[in-house]
C-alpha positions in Angstrom: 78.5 -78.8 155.4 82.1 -78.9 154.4 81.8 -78.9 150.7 79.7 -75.8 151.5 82.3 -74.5 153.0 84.7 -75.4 150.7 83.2 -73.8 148.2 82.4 -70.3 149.6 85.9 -70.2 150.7 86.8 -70.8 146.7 84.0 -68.7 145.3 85.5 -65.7 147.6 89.0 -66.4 146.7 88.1 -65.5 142.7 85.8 -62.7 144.2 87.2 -59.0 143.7 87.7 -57.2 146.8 85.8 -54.4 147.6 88.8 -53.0 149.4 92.1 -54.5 151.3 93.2 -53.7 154.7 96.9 -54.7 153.8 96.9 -58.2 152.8 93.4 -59.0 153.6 90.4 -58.8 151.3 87.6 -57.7 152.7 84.1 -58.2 150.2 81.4 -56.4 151.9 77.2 -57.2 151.4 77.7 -61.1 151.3 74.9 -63.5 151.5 75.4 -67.0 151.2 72.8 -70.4 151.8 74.1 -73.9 152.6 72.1 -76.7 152.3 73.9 -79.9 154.0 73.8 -79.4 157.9 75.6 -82.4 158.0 78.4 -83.1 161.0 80.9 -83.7 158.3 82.4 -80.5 159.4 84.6 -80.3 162.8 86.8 -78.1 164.6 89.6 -80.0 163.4 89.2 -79.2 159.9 89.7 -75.8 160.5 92.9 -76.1 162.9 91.2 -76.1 166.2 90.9 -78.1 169.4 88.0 -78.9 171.6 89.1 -75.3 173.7 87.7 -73.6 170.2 84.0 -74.7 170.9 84.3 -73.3 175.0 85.7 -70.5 173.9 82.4 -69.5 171.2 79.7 -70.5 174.1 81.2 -68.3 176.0 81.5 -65.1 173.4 78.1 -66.4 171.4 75.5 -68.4 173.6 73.4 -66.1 175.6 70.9 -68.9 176.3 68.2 -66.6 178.5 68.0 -65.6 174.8 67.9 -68.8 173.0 66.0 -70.8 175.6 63.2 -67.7 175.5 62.4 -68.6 172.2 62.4 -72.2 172.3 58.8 -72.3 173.3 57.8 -69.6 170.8 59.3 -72.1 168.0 57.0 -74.9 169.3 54.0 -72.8 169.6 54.6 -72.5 165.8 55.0 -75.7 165.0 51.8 -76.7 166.6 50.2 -73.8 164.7 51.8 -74.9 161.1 52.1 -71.8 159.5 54.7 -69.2 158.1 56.4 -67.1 161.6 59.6 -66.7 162.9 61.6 -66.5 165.9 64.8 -65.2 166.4 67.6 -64.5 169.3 70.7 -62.6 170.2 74.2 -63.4 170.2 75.8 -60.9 172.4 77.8 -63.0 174.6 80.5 -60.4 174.4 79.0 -57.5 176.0 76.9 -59.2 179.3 79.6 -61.8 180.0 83.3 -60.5 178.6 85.6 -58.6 180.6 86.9 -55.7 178.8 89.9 -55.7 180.9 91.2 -59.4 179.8 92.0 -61.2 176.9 94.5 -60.7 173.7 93.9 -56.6 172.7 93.7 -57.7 169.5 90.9 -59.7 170.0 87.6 -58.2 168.4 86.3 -54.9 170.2 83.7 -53.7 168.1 81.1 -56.1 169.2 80.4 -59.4 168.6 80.8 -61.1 165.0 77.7 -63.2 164.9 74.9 -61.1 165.9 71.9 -62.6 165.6 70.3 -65.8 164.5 66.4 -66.2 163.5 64.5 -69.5 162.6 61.9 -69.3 159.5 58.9 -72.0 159.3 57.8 -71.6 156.0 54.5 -72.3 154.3 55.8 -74.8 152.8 56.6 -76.8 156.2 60.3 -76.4 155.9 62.8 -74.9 158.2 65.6 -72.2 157.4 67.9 -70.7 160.0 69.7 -67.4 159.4 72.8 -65.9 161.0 73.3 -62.6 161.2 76.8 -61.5 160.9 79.0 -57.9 161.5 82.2 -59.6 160.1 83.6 -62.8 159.7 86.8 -64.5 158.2 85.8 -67.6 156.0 89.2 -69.7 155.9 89.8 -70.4 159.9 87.1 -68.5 161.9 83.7 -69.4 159.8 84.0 -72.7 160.2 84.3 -72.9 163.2 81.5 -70.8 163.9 79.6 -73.7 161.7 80.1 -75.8 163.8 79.3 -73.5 166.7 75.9 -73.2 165.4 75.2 -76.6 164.4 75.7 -78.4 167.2 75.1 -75.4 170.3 72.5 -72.7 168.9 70.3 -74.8 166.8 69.6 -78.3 168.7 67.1 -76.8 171.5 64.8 -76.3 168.6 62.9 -79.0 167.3 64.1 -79.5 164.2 62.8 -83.1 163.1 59.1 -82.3 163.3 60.2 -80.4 160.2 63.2 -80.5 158.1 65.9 -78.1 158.7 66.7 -77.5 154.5 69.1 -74.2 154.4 70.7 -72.1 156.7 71.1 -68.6 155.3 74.1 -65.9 156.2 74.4 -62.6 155.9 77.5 -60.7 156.3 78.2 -57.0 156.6 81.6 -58.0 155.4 84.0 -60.9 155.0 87.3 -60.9 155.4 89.9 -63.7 153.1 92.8 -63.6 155.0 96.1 -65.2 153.0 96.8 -65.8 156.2 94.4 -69.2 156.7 94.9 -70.4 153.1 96.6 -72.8 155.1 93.6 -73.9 156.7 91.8 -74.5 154.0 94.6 -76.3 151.8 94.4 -79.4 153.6 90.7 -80.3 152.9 91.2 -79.5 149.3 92.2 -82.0 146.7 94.6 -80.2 144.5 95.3 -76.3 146.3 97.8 -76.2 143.5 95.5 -75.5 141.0 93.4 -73.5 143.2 95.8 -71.4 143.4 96.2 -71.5 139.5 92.7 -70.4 138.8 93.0 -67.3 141.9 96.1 -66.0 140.2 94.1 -65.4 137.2 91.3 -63.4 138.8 92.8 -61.7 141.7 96.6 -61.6 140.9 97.3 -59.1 144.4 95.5 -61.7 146.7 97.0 -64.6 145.0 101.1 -63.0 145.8 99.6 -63.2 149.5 98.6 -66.1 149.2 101.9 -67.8 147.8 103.8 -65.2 150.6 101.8 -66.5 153.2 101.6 -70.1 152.4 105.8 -70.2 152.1 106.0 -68.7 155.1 104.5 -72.4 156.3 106.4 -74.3 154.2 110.0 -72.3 153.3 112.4 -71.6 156.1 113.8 -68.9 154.5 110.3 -67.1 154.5 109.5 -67.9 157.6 109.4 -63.6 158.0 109.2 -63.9 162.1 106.3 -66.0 161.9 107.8 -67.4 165.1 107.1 -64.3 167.4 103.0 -65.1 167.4 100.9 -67.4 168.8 98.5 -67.8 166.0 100.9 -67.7 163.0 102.4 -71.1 164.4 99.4 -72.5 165.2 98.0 -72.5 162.2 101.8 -73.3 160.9 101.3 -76.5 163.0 97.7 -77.7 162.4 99.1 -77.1 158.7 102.1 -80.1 158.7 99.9 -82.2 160.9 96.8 -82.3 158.9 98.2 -81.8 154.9 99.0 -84.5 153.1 102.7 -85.3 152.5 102.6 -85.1 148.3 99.9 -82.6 148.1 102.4 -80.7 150.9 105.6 -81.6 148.3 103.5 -80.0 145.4 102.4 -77.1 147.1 105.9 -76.2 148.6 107.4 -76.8 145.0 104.7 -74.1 143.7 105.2 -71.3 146.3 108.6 -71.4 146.0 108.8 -71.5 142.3 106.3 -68.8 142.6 107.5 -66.4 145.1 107.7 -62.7 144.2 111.3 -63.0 146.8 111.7 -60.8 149.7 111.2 -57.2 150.3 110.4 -54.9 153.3 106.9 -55.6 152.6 105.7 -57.5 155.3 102.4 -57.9 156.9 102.1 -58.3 160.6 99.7 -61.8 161.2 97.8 -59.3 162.9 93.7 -60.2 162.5 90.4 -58.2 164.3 88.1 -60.4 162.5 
């Protein structure tokens, strides 16, 4: 499931937008199937702690949904033939308080909407998740592992194999932002970053800005003043390896366009 990731997160990157909000690309239409549900994947690799996984059940599990279904799933495995099942995930409008949390938190209803299970004809599984928006550096993978191990093991999955789960997304959002996320789980980000500044040269500046911001004090741009730009600044030194973390500081720095009045506000609805 992370090399999945991995490379959506890459295959994005070299993608051209369909618009920018600011820094962010945003490629809209998006449909995407993995094929390893392996556990390989955990909130860690994406910056987060344990609080990540309470926080999703709470948005994204409505399990009178989930649990409805359940049955309806087994019914078609006894029958062993093409159906499908499929539940909400609108945890955010029967169990958030309007009134609380960050106000830049996501208002327009919930990201994941849905999710469906497929048995096929050919006795084979599929899931499919059903999305409004997403950002695939920090906030998709965690939602991966959401899925894998909260939404999909009430289903019996071992009477038949589980071989793809399927997305679709209205829109996704590559934040330069969380190229710090990924960086750590990729062997060389270096030339990563090589091969983005040849097919998106715009989203490839942000990326350098952003990333030095990280790395450089003297780009730090105020980075200080919220909570999520230094948490991912933190998860960033703690997880990176020291010479990839030389190399890539050496890169952005040689790299960067300098300063201007141009800054973007860490500020992300996704």
């Amino acid at each position: 499931m992370k090399n999945d990731w991995i490379k959506f997160c890459l295959d994005l990157m070299a993608t051209p937008a369909d618009e920018y909000s600011g820094a962010r690309k945003i490629i809209s239409n998006v449909t995407r199937t993995f094929t390893d549900i392996s556990d390989d994947l955990q909130m860690i690799d994406c910056g987060y702690t344990n609080s990540k996984m309470s926080m999703l059940k709470r948005l994204y599990l409505v399990e009178a949904s989930r649990d409805a279904v359940v049955p309806l799933w087994d019914k078609r495995l006894k029958q062993r033939k093409y159906g499908s099942v499929s539940f909400t995930c609108h945890g955010h409008t029967t169990k958030s308080d309007p009134n609380k949390g960050s106000k830049r938190a996501s208002v327009m209803t919930p990201c994941i909407q849905s999710m469906s299970l497929t048995y096929h004809g050919d006795h084979t599984a599929e899931a499919h998740a059903f999305y409004r928006t997403t950002e695939v550096f920090k906030k998709f993978p965690a939602d991966l592992v959401f899925i894998r191990d909260v939404l999909l093991p009430p289903f019996d999955l071992k009477t038949i194999p589980l071989t793809k789960l399927t997305f679709f997304f209205a829109n996704v959002t590559v934040h330069p932002m969380y190229f710090a996320t990924l960086a750590p789980n990729l062997d060389d980000p270096v030339s990563v970053l090589e091969k983005v500044a040849k097919k998106d040269p715009y989203f490839w500046t942000w990326c350098v800005k952003w990333t030095a911001r990280y790395l450089i004090p003297e780009y730090h741009r105020g980075i200080q003043k919220y909570a999520q730009g230094m948490r991912v600044h933190d998860m960033f030194h703690k997880l990176i390896d020291p010479d990839i973390k030389e190399e890539l500081t050496e890169y952005v720095g040689d790299n960067h366009p300098g300063m201007s009045s141009e800054y973007e506000d860490p500020d992300d609805d996704d």
